[in-house]
Backbone bond lengths (Angstrom), bond angles and torsions (degrees), N, CA, C in turn:
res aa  C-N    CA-C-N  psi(-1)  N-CA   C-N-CA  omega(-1)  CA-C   N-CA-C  phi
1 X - - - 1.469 - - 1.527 110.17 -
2 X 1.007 113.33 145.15 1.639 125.93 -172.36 1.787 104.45 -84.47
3 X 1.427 101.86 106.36 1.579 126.14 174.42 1.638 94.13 -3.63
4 X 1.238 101.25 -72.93 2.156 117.46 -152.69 1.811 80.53 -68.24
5 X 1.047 143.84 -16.52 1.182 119.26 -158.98 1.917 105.26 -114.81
6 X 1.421 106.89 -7.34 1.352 115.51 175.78 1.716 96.92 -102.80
7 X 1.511 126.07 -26.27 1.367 109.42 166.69 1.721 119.27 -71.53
8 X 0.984 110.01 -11.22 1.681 120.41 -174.68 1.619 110.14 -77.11
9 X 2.100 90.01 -38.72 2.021 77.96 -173.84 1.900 92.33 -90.98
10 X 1.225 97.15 -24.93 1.634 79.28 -175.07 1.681 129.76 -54.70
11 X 1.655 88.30 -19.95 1.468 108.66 -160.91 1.813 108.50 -82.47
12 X 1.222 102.01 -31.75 1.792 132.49 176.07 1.640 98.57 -63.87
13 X 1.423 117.17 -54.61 1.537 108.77 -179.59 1.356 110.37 -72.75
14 X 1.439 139.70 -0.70 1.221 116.45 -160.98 1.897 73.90 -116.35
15 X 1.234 115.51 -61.55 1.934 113.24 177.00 1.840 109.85 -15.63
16 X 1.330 99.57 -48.09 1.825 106.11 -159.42 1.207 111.72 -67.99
17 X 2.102 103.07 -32.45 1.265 116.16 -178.12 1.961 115.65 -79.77
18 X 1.386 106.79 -28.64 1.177 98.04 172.32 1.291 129.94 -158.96
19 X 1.706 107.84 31.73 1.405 143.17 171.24 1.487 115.64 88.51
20 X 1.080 102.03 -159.19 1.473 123.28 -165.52 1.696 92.18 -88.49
21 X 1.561 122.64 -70.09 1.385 122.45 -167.67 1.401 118.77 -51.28
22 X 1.434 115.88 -46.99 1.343 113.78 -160.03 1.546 119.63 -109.40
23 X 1.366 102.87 13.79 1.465 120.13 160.67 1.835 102.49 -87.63
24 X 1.703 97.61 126.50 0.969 112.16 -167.02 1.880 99.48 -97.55
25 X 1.870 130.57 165.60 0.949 106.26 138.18 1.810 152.76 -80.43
26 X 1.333 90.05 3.33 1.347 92.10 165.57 1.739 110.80 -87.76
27 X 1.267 125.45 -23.61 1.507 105.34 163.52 1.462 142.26 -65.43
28 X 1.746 98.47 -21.73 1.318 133.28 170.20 1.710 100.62 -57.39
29 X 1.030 106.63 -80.94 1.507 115.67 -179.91 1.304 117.36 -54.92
30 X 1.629 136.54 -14.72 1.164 155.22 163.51 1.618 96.61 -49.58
31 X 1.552 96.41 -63.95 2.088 124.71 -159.04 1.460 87.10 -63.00
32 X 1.105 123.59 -51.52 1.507 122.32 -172.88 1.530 123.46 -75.49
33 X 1.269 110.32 -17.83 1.674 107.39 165.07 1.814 97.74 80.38
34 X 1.437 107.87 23.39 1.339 102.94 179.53 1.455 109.94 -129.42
35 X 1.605 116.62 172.97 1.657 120.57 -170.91 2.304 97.19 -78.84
36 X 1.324 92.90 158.34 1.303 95.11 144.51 1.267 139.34 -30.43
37 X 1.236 94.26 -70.45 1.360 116.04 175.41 1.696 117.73 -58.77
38 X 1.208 128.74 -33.71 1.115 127.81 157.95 1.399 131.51 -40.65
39 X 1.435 91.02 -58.65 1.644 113.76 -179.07 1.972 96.13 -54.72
40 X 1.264 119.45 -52.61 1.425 113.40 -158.77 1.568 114.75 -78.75
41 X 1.781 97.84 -6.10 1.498 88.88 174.53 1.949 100.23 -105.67
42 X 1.241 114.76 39.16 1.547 133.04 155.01 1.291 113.16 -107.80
43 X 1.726 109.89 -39.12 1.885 107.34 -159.86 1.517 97.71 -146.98
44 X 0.912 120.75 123.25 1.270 122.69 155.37 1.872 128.17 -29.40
45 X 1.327 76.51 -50.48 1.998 95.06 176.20 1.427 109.38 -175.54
46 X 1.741 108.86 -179.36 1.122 110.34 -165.91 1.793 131.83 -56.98
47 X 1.691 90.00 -39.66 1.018 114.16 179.15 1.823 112.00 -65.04
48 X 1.207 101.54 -49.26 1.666 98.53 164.16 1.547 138.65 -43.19
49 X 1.593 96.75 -39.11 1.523 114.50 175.98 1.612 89.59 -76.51
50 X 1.629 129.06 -47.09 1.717 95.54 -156.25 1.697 109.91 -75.87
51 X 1.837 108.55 1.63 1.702 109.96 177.92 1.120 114.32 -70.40
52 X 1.758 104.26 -42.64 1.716 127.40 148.46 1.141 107.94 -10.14
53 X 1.128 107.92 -88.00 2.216 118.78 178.47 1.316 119.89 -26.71
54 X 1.409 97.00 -63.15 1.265 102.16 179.11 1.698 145.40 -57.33
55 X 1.485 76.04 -26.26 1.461 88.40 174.09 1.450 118.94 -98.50
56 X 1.290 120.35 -2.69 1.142 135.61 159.13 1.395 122.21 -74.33
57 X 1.005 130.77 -13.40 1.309 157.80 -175.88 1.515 113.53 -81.65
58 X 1.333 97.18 -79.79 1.618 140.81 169.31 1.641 112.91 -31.85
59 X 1.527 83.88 -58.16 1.747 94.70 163.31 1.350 129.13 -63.61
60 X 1.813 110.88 -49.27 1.747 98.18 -174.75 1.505 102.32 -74.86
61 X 1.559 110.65 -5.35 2.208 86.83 161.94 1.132 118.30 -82.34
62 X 1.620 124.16 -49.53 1.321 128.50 -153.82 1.617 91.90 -65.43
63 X 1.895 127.61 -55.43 1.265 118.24 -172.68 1.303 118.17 -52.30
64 X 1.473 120.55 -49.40 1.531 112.35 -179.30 1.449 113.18 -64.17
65 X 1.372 132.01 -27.70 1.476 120.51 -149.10 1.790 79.91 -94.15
66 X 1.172 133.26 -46.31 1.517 140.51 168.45 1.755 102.57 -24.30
67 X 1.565 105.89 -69.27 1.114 118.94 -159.96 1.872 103.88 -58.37
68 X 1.122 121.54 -60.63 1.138 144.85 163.54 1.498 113.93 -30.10
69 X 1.364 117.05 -61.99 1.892 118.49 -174.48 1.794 92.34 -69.15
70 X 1.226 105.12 -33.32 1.783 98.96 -166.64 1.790 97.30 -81.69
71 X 1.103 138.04 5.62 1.263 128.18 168.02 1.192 123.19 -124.93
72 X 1.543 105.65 22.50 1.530 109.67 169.46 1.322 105.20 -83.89
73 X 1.700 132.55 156.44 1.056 104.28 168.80 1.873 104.31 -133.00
74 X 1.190 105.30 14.59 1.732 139.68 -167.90 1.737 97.22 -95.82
75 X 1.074 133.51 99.10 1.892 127.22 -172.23 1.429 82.03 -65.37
76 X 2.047 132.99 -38.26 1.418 103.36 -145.35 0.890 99.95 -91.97
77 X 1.505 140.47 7.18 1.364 158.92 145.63 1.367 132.33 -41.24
78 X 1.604 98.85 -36.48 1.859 117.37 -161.37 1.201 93.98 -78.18
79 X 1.353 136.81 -79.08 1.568 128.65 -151.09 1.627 91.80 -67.78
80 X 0.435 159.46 -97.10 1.863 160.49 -152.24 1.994 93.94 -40.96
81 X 0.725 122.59 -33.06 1.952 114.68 168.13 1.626 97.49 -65.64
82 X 1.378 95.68 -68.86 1.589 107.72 -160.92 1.622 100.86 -42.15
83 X 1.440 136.69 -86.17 1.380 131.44 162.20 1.504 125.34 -15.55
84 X 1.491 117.13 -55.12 1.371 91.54 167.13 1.321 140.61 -83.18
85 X 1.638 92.12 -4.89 1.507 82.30 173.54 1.192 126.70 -112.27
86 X 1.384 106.81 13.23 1.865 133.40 156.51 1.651 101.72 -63.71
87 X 0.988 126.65 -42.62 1.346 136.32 -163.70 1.483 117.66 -94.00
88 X 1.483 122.86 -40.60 1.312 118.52 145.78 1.398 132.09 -53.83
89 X 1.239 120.83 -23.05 1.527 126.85 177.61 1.757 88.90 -84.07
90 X 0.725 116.80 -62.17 1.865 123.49 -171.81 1.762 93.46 -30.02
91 X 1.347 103.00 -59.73 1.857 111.38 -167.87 1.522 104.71 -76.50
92 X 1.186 119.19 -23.94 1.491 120.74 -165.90 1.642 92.18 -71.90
93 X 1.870 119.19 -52.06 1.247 119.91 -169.64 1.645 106.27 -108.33
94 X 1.357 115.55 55.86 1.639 110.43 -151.59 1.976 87.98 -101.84
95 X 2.058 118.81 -22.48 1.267 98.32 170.11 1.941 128.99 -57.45
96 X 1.290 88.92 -41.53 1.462 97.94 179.69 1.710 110.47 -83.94
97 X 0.997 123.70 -6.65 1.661 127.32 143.51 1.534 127.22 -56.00
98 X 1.560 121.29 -45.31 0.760 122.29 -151.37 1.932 81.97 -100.26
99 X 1.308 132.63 -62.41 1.281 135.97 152.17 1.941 102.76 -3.83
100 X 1.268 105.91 -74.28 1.825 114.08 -176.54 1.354 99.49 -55.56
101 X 1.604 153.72 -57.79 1.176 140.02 -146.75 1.800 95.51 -86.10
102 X 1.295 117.19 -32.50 1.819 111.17 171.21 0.563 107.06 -70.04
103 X 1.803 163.17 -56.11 1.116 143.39 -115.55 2.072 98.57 -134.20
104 X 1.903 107.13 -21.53 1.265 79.88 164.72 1.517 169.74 -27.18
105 X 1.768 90.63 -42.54 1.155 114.21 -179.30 1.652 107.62 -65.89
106 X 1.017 114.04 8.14 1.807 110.54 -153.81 1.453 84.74 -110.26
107 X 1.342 141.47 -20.42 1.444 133.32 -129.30 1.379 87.76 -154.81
108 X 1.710 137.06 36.24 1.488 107.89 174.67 1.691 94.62 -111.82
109 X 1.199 94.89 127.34 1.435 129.56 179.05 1.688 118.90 -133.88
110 X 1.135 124.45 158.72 1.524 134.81 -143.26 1.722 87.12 -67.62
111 X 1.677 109.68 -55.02 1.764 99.22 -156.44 1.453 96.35 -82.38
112 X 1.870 128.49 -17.03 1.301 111.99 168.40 2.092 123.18 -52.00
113 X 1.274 97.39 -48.10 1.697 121.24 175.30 1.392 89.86 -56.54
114 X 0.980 124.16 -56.55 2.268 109.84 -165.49 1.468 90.28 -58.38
115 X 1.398 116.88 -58.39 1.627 117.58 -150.85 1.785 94.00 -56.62
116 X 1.227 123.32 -51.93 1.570 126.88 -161.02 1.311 92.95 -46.03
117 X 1.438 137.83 -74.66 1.250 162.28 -8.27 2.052 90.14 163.20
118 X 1.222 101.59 -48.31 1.723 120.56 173.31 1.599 85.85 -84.86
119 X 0.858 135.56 -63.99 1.654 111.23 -161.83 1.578 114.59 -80.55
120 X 1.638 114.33 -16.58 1.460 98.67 170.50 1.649 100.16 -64.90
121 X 1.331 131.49 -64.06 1.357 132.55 -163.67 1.534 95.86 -52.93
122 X 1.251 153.27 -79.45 1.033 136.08 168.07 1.477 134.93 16.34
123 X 1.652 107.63 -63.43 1.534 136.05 178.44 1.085 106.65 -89.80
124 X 1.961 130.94 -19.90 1.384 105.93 167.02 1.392 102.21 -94.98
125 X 1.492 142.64 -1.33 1.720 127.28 160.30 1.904 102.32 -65.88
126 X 1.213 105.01 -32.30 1.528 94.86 175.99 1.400 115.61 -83.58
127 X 0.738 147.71 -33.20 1.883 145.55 128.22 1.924 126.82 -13.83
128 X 1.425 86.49 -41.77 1.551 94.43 166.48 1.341 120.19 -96.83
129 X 1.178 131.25 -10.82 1.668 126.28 -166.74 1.577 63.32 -97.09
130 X 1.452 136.71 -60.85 2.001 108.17 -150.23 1.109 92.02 -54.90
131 X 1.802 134.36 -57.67 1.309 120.99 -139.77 1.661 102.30 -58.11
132 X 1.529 119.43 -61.72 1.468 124.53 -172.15 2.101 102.18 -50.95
133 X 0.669 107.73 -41.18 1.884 107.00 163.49 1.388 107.66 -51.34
134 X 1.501 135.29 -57.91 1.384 118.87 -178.76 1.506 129.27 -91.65
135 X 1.403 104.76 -13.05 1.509 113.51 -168.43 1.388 102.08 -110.49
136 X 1.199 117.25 -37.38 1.720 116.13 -163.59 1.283 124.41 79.42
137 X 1.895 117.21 -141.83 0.663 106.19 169.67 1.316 138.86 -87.85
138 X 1.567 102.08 4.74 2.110 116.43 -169.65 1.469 98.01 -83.97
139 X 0.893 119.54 24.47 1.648 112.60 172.95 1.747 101.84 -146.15
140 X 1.514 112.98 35.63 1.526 99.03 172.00 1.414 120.03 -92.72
141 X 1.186 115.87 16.21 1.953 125.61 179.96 1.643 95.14 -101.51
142 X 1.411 123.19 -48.65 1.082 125.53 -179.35 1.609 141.69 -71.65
143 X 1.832 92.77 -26.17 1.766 115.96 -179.61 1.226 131.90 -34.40
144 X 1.714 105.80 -21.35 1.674 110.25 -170.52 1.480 93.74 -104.78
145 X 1.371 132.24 -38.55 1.331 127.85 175.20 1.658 113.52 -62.75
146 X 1.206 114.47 -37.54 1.490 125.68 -179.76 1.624 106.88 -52.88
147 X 1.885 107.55 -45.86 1.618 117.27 163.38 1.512 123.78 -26.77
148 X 1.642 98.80 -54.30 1.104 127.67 -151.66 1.386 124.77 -68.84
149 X 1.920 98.14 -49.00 1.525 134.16 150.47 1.622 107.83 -33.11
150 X 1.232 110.74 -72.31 1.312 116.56 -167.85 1.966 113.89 -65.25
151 X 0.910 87.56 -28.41 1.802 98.18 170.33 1.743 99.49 -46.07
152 X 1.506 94.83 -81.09 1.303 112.54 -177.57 1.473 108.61 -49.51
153 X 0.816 120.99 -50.02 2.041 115.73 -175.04 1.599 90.23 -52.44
154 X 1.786 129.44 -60.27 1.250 96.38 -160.46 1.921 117.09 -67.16
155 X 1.211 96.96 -23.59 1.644 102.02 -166.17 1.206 105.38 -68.73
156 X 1.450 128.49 -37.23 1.663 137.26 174.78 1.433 101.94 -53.62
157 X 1.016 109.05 -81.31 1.398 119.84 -177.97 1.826 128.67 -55.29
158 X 1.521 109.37 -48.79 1.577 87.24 148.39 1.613 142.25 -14.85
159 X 1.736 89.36 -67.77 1.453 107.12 -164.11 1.718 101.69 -55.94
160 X 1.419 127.07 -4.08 1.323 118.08 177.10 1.272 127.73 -73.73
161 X 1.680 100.69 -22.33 1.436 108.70 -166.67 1.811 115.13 -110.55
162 X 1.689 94.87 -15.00 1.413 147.87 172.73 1.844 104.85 -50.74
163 X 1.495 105.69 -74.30 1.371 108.78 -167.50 1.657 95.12 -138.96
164 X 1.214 137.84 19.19 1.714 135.31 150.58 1.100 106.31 -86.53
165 X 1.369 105.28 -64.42 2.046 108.55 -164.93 1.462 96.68 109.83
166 X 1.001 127.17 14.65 1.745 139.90 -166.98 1.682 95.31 -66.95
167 X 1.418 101.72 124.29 1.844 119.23 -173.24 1.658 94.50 -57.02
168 X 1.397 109.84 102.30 1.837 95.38 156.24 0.957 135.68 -86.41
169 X 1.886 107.81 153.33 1.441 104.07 -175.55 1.813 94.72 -130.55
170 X 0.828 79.59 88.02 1.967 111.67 -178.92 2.087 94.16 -32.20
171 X 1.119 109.48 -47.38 1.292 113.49 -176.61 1.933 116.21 -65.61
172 X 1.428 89.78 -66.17 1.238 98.22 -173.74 2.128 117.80 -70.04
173 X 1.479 100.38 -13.86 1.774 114.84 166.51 1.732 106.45 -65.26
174 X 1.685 117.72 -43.80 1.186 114.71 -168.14 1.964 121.64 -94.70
175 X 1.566 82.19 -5.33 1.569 99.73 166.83 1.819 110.49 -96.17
176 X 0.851 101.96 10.57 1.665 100.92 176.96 1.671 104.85 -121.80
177 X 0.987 106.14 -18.90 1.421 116.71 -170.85 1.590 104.36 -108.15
178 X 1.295 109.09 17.37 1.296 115.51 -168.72 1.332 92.34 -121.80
179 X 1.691 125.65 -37.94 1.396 145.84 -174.42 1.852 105.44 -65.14
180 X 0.937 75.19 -51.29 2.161 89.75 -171.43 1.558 93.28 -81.97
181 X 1.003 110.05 -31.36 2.214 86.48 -175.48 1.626 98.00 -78.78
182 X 1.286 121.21 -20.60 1.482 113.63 -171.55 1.571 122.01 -92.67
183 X 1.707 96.77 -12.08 1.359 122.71 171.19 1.558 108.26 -83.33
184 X 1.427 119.21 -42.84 1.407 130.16 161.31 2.092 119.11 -31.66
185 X 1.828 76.76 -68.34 1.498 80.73 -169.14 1.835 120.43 -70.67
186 X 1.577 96.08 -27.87 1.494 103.98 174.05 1.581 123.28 -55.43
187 X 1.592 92.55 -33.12 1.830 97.75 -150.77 1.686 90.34 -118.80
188 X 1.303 134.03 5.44 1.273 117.97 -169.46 1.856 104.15 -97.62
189 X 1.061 112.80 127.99 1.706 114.70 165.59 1.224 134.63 -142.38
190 X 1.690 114.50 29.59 1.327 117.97 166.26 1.771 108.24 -131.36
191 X 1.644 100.79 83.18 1.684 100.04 175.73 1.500 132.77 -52.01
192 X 1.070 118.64 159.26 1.818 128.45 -173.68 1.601 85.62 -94.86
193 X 1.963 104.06 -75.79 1.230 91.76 -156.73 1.243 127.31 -124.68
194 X 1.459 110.87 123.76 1.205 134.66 -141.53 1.759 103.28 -71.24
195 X 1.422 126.98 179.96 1.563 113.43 -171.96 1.815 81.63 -99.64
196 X 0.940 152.58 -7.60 1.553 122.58 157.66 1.606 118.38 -66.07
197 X 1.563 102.02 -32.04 1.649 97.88 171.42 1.169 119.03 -66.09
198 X 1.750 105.52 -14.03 1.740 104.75 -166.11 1.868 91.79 -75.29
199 X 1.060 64.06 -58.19 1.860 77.82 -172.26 1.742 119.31 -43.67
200 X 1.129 93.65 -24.10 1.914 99.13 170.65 1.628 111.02 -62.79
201 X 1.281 84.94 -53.97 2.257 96.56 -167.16 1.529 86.52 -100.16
202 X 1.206 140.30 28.06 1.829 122.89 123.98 1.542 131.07 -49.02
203 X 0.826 128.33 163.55 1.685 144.76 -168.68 0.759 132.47 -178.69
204 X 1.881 134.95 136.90 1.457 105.62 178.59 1.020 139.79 -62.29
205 X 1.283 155.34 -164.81 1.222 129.77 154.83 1.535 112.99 -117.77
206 X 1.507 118.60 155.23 1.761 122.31 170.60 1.101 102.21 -37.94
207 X 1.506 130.91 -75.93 0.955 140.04 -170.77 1.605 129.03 -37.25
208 X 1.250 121.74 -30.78 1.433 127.70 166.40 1.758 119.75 -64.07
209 X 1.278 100.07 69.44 1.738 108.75 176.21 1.525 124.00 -84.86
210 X 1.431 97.60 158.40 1.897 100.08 161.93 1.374 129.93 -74.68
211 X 1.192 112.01 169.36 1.602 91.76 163.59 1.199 136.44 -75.35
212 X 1.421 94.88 -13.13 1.915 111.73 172.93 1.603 108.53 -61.54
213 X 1.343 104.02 -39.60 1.678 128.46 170.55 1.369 102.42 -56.10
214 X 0.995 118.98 -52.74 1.541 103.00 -179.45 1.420 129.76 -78.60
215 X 1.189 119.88 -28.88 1.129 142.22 -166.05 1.753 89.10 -93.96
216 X 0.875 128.80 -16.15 1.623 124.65 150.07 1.423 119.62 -71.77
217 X 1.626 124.41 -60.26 0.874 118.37 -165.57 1.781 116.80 -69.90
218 X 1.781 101.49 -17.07 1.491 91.16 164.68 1.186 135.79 -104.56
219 X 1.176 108.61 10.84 2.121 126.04 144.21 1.360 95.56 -60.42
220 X 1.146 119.79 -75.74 1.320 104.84 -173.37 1.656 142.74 -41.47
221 X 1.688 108.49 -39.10 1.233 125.92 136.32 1.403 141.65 -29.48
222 X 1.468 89.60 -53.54 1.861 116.06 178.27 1.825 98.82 -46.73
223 X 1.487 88.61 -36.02 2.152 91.81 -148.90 1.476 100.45 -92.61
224 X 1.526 123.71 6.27 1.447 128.59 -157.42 1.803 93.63 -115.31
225 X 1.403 122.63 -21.13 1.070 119.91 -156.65 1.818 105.16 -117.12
226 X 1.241 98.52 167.17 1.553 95.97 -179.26 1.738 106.43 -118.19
227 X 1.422 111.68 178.48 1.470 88.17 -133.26 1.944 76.69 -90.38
228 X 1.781 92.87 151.03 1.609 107.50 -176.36 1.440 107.70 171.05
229 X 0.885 109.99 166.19 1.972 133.52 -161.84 1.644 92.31 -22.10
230 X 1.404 109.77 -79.54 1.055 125.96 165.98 1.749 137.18 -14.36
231 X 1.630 101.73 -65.27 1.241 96.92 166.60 1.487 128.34 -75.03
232 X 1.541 112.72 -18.60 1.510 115.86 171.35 2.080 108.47 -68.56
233 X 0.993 73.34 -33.40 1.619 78.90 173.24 1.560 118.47 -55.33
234 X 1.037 103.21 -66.46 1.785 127.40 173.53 1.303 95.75 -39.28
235 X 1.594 135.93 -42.61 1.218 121.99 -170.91 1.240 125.56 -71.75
236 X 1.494 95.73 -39.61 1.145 115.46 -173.80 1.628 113.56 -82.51
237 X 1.381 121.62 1.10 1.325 120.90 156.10 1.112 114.99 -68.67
238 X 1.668 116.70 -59.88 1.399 143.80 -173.44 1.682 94.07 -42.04
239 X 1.067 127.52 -54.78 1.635 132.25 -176.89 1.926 99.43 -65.88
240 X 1.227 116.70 -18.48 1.558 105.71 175.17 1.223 104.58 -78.00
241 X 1.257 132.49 -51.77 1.381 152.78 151.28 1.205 100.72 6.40
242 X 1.380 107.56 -75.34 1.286 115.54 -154.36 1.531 128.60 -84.58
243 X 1.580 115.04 -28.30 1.540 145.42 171.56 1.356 124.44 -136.65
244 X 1.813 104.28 23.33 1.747 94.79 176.08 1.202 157.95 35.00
245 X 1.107 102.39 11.32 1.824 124.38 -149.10 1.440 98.60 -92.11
246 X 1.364 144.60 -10.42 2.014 140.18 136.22 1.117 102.68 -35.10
247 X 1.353 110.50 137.48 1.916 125.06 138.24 1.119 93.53 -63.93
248 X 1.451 107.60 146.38 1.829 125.84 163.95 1.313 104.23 -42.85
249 X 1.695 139.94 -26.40 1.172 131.25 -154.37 1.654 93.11 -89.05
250 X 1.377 127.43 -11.38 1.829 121.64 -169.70 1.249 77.98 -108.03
251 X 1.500 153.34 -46.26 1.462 152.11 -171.89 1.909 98.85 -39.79
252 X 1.486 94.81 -63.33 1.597 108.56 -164.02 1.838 95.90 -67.62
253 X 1.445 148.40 -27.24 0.445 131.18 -138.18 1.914 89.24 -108.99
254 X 0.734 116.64 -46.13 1.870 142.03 -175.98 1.362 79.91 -53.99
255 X 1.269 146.65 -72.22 1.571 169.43 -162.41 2.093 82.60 -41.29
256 X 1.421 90.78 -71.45 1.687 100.45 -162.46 1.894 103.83 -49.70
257 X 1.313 118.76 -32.93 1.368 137.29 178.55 1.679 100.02 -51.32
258 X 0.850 97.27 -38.38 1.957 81.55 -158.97 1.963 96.76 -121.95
259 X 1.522 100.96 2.69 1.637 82.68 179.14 1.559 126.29 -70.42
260 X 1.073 104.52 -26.95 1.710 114.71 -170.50 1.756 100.81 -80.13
261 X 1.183 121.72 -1.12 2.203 118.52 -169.40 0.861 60.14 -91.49
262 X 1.374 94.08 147.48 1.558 137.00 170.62 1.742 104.69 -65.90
263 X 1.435 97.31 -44.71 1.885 96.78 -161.71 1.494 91.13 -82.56
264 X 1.363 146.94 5.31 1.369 130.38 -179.95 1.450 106.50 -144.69
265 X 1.238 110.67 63.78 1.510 122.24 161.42 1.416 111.06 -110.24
266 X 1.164 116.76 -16.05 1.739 107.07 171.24 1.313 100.76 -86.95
267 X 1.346 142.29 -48.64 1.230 127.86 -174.68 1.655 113.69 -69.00
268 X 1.679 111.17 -26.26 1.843 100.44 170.21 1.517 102.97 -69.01
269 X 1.348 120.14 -14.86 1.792 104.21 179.74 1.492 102.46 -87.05
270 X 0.722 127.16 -51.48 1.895 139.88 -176.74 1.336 89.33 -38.44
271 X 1.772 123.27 -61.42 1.639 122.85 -149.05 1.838 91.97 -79.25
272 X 1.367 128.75 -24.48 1.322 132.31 -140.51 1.973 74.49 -97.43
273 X 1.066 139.71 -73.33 1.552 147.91 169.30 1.461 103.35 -26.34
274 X 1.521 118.41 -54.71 1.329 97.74 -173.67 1.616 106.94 -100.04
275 X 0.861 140.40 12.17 1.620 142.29 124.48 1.610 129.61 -58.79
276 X 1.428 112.14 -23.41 1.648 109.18 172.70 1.167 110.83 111.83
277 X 1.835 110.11 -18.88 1.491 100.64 -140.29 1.927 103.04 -95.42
């Protein structure tokens, strides 16, 4: 197991057990059976490792639920995928969810607020490419409120399974929530927020890289991993990168190689965005 990636879960069991504040790094490195010094040539500090988390987190939803809406190819299919499988990732990672919504308040600091802040906008460009995919153009007065709806459906509804313990039925949550967004978009005609408001709280996003950007971040990758399916893969992107010379069909397929590792799901979404696919 990769050092930074056995301090992350070790670091998660000791957080759950006694939060964010009063987990020290010397207990961390205690839990881990490793030096100080180890730990700091992974993280700078504590606070770095729990941005660490987060974005580790952040990622195996946004990449799978990404990967997933972009390979439906059925519209009456899409919103009923998209929901459940927004909602299985929610329950799949709902300890360290429920851990993040207590202990936030303890930890808001300037680069914590950007990071939140980059992944809400994130999830509402993926909110808008489905909506304009199922509705078109009869819902362009409504599109940013329709965002808005769906925000709230997941955050309402989370919290049931979140802090009740409420029995889910993964099926019958994304068929109801499939009922009311379509009841939403059909029947709604007095918008909040208008496309100049959209356009106010726009931003770029992290995520919009070069190819120089990429072709960095998977050197960097390259040197994190040991050698396997995966990292031969990575190389062999990095070489598409550079002289294009794959059909899209070895592109999509190299892509499928490294999406499911844990440590290279942000770069299969990054390469999958700036491929189209």
């Amino acid at each position: 197991m990769i050092k930074k990636q056995l301090i992350m879960e070790k670091a998660l069991e000791l957080f759950a057990k006694q939060g964010f504040a009063t987990t020290t790094v010397q207990q961390i490195t205690d839990y881990c059976g490793i030096s100080k010094g180890a730990f700091y040539l992974s993280f700078k500090s504590k606070d770095e490792l729990i941005l660490a988390l987060i974005d580790h987190f952040m990622i195996q939803i946004t990449s799978n639920i990404d990967y997933i809406v972009n390979n439906i190819d059925d519209d009456a299919e899409l919103l009923y995928t998209f929901y459940y499988a927004m909602f299985e990732s929610f329950h799949k990672h709902s300890d360290f969810a429920k851990l993040f919504i207590k202990e936030q308040s303890h930890t808001f600091n300037e680069e914590f607020i950007v990071k939140m802040q980059y992944y809400d906008k994130l999830s509402e460009r993926m909110f808008l490419s489905l909506i304009e995919r199922l509705y078109g153009e009869t819902v362009n007065r409504i599109k940013y409120d329709l965002i808005y709806c769906i925000k709230g459906f997941m955050n309402t509804y989370s919290s049931l399974f979140l802090f009740y313990n409420v029995p889910l039925d993964l099926k019958v949550l994304a068929q109801s929530l499939v009922e009311k967004t379509n009841l939403l978009a059909r029947q709604m005609t007095v918008p909040f927020i208008s496309p100049e408001l959209w356009q106010l709280m726009e931003q770029p996003l992290l995520g919009e890289v070069t190819k120089e950007q990429l072709r960095n971040f998977i050197d960097q990758k390259v040197d994190e991993l040991e050698e396997s399916v995966e990292k031969e893969s990575l190389l062999l992107l990095k070489e598409q990168l550079i002289a294009s010379t794959y059909p899209q069909a070895v592109v999509r397929g190299l892509l499928e190689n490294v999406r499911n590792h844990p440590e290279c799901k942000w770069i299969s979404y990054l390469l999958r965005r700036y491929y189209q696919f």
